[in-house]
KELUMZA-502224 format. One record per residue (C-alpha): residue number from 1; residue in one letter; chain; x, y, z. Coordinates in Angstrom, 2 decimals. Example, Ala and Ser with C-alpha at 12.3 -4.5 7.8 and 13.67 -1.06 7.14 Angstrom:
2
     i   aa   ch        xx        yy        zz
     1    a    A     12.30     -4.50      7.80
     2    s    A     13.67     -1.06      7.14
***
This chain:
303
     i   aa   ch        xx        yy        zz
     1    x    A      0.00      0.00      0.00
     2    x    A      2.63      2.56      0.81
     3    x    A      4.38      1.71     -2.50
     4    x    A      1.78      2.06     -4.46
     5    x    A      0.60      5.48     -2.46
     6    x    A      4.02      7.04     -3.41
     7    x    A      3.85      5.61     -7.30
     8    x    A      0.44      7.47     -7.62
     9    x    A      1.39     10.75     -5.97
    10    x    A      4.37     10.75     -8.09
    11    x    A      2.53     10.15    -11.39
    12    x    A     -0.06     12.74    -10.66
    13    x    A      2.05     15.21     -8.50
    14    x    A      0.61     18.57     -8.91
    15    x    A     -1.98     18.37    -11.82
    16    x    A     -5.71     18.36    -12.21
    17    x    A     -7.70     15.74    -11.38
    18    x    A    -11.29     14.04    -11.23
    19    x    A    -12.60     11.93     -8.56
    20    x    A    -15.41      9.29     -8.96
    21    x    A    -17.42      8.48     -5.83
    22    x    A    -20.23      6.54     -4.19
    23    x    A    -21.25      4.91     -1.14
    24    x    A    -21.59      1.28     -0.57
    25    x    A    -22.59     -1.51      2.33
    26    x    A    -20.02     -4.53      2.59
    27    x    A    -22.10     -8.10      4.06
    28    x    A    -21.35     -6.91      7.52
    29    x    A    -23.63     -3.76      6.97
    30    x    A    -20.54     -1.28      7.00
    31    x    A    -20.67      1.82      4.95
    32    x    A    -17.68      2.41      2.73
    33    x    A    -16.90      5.79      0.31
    34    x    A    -15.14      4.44     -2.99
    35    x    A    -13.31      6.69     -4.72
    36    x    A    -11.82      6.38     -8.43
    37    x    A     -9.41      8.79     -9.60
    38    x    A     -8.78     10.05    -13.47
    39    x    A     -6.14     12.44    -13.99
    40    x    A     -3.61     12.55    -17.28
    41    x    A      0.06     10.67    -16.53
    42    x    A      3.21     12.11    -17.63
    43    x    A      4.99      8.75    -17.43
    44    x    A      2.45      6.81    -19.40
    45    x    A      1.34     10.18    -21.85
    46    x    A     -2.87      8.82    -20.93
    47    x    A     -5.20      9.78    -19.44
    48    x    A     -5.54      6.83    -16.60
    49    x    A     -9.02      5.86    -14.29
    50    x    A     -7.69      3.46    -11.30
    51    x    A     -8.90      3.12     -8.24
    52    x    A     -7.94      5.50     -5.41
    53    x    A     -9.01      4.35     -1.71
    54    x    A    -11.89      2.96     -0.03
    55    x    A    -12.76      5.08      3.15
    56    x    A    -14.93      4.11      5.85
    57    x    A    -17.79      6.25      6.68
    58    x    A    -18.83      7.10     10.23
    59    x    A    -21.73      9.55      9.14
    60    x    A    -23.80      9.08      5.82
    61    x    A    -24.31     12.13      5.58
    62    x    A    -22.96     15.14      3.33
    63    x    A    -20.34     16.32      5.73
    64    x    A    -19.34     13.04      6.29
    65    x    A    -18.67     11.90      3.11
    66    x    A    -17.37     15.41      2.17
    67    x    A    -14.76     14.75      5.35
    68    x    A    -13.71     11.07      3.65
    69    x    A    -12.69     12.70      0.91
    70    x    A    -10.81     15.02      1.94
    71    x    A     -9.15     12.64      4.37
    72    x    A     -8.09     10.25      1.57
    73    x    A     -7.19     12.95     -0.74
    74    x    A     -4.24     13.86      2.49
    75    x    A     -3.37     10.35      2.68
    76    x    A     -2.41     10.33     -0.95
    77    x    A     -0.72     14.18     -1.00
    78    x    A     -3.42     15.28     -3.55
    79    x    A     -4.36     19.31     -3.45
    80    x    A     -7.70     19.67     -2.81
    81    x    A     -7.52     22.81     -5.02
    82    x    A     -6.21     20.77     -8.19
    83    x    A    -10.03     19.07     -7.96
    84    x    A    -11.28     20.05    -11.26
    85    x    A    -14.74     17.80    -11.52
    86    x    A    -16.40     14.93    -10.03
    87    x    A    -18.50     12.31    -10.66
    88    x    A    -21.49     11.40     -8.73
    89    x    A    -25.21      9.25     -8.94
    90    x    A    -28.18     11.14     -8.57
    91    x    A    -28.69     10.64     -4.51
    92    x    A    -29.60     13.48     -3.07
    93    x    A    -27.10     13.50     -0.37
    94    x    A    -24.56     13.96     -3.37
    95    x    A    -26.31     16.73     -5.86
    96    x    A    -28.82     18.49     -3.61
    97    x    A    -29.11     21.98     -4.00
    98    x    A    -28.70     23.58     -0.12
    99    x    A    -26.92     20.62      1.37
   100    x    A    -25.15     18.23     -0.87
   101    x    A    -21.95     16.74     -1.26
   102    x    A    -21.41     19.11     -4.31
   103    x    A    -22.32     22.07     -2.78
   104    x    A    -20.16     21.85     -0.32
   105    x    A    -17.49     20.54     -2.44
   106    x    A    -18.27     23.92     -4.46
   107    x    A    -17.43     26.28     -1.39
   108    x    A    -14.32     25.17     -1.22
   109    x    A    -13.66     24.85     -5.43
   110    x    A    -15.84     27.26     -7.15
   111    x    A    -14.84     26.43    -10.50
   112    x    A    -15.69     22.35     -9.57
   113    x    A    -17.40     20.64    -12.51
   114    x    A    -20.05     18.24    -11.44
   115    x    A    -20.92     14.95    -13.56
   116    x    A    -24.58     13.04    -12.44
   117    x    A    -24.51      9.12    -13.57
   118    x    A    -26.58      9.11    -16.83
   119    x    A    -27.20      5.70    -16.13
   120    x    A    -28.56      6.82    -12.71
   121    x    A    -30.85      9.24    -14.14
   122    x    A    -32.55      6.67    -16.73
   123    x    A    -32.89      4.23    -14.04
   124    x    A    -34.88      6.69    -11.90
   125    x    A    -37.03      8.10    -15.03
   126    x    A    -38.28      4.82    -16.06
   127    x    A    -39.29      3.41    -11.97
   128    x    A    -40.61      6.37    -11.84
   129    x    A    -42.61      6.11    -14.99
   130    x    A    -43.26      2.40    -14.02
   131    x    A    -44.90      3.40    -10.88
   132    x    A    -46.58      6.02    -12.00
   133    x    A    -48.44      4.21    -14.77
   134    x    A    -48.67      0.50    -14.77
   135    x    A    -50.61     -1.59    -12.56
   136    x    A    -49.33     -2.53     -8.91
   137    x    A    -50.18     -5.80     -9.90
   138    x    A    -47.14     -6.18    -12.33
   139    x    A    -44.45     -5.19     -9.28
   140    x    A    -46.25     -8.47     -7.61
   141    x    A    -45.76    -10.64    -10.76
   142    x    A    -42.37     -9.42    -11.23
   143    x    A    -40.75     -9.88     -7.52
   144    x    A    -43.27    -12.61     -6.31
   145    x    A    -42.12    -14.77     -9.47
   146    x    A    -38.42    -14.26     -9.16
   147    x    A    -39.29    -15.32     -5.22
   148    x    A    -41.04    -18.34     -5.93
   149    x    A    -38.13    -19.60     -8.01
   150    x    A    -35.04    -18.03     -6.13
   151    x    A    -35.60    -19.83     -2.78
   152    x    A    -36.12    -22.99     -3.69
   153    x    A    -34.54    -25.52     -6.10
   154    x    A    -36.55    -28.43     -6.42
   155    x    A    -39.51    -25.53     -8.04
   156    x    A    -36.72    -24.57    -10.67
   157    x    A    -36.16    -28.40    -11.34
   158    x    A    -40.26    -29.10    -11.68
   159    x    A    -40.35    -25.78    -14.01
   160    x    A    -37.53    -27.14    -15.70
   161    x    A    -39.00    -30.22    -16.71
   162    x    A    -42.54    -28.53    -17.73
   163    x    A    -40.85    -25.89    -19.61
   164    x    A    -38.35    -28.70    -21.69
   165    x    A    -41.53    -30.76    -22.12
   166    x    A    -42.94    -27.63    -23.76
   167    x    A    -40.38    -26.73    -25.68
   168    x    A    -38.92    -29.66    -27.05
   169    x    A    -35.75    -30.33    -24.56
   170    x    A    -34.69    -26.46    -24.88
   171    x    A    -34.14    -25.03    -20.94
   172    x    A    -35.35    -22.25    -19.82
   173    x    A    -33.46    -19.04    -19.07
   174    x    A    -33.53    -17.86    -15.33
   175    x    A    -36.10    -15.68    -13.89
   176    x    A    -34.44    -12.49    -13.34
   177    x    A    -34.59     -9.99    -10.29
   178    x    A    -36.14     -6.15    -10.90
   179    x    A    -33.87     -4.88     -8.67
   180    x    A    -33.54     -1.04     -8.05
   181    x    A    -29.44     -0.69     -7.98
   182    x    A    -28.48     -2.69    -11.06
   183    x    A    -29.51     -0.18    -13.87
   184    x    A    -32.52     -1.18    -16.05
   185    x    A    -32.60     -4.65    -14.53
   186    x    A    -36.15     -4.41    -14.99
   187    x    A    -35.37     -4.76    -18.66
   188    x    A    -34.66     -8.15    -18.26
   189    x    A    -37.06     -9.12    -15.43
   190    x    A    -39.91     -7.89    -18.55
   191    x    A    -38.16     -9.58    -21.01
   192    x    A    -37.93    -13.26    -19.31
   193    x    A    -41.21    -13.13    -17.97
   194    x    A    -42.51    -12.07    -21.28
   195    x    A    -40.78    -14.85    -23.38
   196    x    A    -41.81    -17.61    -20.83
   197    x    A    -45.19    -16.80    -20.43
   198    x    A    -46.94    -19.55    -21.60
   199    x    A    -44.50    -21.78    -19.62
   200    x    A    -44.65    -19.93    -16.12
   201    x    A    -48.76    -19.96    -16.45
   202    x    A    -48.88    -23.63    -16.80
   203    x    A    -46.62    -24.34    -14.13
   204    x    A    -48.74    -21.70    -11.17
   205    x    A    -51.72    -23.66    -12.98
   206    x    A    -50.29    -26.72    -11.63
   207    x    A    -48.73    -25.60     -8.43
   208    x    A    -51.48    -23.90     -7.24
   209    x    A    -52.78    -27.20     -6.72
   210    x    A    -50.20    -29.57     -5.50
   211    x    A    -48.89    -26.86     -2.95
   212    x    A    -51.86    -25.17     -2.07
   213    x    A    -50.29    -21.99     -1.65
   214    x    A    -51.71    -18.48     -2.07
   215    x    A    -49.18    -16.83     -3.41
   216    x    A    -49.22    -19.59     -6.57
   217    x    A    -52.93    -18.83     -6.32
   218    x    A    -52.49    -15.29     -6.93
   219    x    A    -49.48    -15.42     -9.75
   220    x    A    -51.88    -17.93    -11.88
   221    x    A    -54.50    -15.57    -11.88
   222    x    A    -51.97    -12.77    -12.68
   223    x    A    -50.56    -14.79    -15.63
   224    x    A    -54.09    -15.92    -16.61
   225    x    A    -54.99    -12.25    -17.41
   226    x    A    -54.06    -10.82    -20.66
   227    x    A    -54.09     -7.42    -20.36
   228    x    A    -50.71     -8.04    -17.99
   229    x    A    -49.22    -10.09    -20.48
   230    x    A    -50.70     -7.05    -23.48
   231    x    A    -48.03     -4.24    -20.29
   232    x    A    -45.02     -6.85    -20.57
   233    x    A    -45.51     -6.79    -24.82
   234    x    A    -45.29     -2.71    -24.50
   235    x    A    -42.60     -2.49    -21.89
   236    x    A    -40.65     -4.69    -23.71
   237    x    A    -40.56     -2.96    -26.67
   238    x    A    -40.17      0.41    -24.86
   239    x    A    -37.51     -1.25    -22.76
   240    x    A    -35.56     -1.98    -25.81
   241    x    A    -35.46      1.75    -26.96
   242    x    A    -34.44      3.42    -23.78
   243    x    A    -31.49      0.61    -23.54
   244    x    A    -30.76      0.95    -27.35
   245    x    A    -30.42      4.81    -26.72
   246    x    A    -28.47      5.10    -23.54
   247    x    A    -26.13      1.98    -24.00
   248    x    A    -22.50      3.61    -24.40
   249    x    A    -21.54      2.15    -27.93
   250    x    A    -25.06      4.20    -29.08
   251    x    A    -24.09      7.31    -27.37
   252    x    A    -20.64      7.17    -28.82
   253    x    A    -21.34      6.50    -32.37
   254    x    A    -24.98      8.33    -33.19
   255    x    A    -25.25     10.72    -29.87
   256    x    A    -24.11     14.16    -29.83
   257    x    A    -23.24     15.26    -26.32
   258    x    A    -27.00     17.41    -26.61
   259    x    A    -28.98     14.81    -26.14
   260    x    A    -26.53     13.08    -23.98
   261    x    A    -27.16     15.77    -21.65
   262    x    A    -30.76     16.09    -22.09
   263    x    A    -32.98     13.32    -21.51
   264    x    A    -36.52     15.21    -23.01
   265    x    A    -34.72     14.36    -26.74
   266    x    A    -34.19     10.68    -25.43
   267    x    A    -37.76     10.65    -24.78
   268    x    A    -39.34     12.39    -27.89
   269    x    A    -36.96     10.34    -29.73
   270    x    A    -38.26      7.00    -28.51
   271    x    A    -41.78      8.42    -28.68
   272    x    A    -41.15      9.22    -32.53
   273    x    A    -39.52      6.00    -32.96
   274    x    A    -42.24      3.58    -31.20
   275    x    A    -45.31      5.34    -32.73
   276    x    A    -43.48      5.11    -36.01
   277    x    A    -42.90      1.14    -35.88
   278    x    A    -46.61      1.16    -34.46
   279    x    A    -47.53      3.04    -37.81
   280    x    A    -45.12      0.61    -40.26
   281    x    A    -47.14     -2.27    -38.48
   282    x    A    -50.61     -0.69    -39.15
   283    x    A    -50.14     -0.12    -42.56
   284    x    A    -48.28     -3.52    -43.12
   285    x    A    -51.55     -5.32    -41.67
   286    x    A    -53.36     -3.74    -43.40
   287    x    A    -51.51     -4.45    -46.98
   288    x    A    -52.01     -8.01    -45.98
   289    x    A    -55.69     -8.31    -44.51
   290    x    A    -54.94     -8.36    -41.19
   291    x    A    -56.24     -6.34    -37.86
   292    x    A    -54.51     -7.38    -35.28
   293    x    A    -54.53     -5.23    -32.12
   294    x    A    -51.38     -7.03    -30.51
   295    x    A    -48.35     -7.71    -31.43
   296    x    A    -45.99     -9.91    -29.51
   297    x    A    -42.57     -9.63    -31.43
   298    x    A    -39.40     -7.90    -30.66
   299    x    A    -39.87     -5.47    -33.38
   300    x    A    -43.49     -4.49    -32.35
   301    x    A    -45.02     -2.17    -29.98
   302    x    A    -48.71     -1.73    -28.88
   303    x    A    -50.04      2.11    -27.87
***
């Protein structure tokens, strides 16, 4: 540790830098600050992201994490002043406006640059969107699903068998989790439930009778509803635009930094996009005959 303290100090020795942080909880419920550094080295002529130091946090608050970093940054010799930006989620404790880590970063660097996780931000637009507009019911069929599989082993082996009996000896992918810190998991919770439909009703069809369990009672009758499986169609195909949009490779190649920074473009661009594959659909049904309301394929979206 000291030798690679003094390697780092003397790479970056008196020039700018970024710092990269966020809180997290080790398994024995501890809070940590992690901090990632990215600063230009004369040695290597790059610009180099490494990891700096991982700083225990006695208060969770803004002047506590504001004090672990400017503890580690003494540990490692690094001017305070030679901050130029950072690089931050969207908690408030970090970017709020009378009290956050950033403003009081900011009294101390006035010219400090602050960078919110775009990832972050697209995460919290589309639970918030979720919440806001779809059933409750579908947060039940999503985490009471991935719970009825997760904690037990012998289900995944029955729902194995059924869904290889079904599908001609192919196995099933795994139920996912929709959890709220892995960004856009929800993505794929929508997406597996979606594809295995068919499968996962016939199995709560069968285990609401062998285990005599309400909460198989209540998932059949989810799954045996259409109109939820008609919300997992749409936010699938949604789903698949907001991820198409913000992965990186998209954002480097077709983005301009506009729209990176401004997620109301994101969002009439997916709007244009989805009501114009809804419109290619329309008129391709109706070229062949056909007047169907739903649309179950990756490439369609119902509105």
């Amino acid at each position: 540790m000291p030798h690679f303290i003094a390697k780092l100090e003397e790479d970056i020795g008196d020039r700018k830098y970024s710092i990269l942080l966020d809180e997290s909880t080790d398994i024995s419920v501890v809070k940590y600050l992690g901090l990632a550094i990215h600063y230009f080295s004369e040695k290597s002529q790059k610009l180099v992201s490494t990891f700096l130091h991982l700083a225990p946090l006695e208060d969770c608050d803004a002047n506590g994490i504001v004090h672990a970093l400017k503890s580690s940054l003494h540990v490692y010799g690094l001017n305070l002043q030679n901050m130029v930006g950072i690089g931050t989620d969207n908690a408030s404790v970090m970017v709020g406006s009378n009290n956050g880590v950033y403003k009081k970063l900011k009294e101390d660097i006035p010219a400090l640059v602050h960078i919110r996780c775009v990832c972050h931000s697209v995460q919290l637009s589309v639970s918030h969107a979720s919440k806001e507009t779809m059933p409750r019911n579908l947060e039940f069929l999503f985490s009471e699903t991935y719970n009825w599989f997760a904690r037990s082993s012998s289900r995944q082996q029955v729902y194995t068998n059924l869904f290889k009996l079904i599908n001609d000896g192919h196995e099933p992918l795994k139920i996912v989790q929709a959890s709220q810190t892995r960004w856009l998991s929800i993505a794929s919770a929508v997406h597996r439930l979606c594809d295995q439909w068919l499968e996962l009703k016939t199995n709560f069809s069968l285990t609401k009778s062998s285990e005599r369990c309400y909460t198989s009672e209540m998932l059949h009758a989810l799954y045996c509803d259409e109109l939820n499986h008609a919300y997992l169609v749409f936010l699938k195909s949604v789903l698949r635009l907001v991820l198409a949009d913000f992965s990186m490779s998209h954002l480097a190649t077709q983005c301009g930094q506009e729209q990176f920074d401004n997620p109301v473009i994101s969002k009439r661009s997916i709007g244009s996009r989805t009501i114009s594959e809804r419109q290619q659909n329309l008129a391709s049904d109706d070229e062949d005959g056909e007047d169907d309301l739903f649309l179950e394929s990756d490439d369609d979206c119902i509105l």
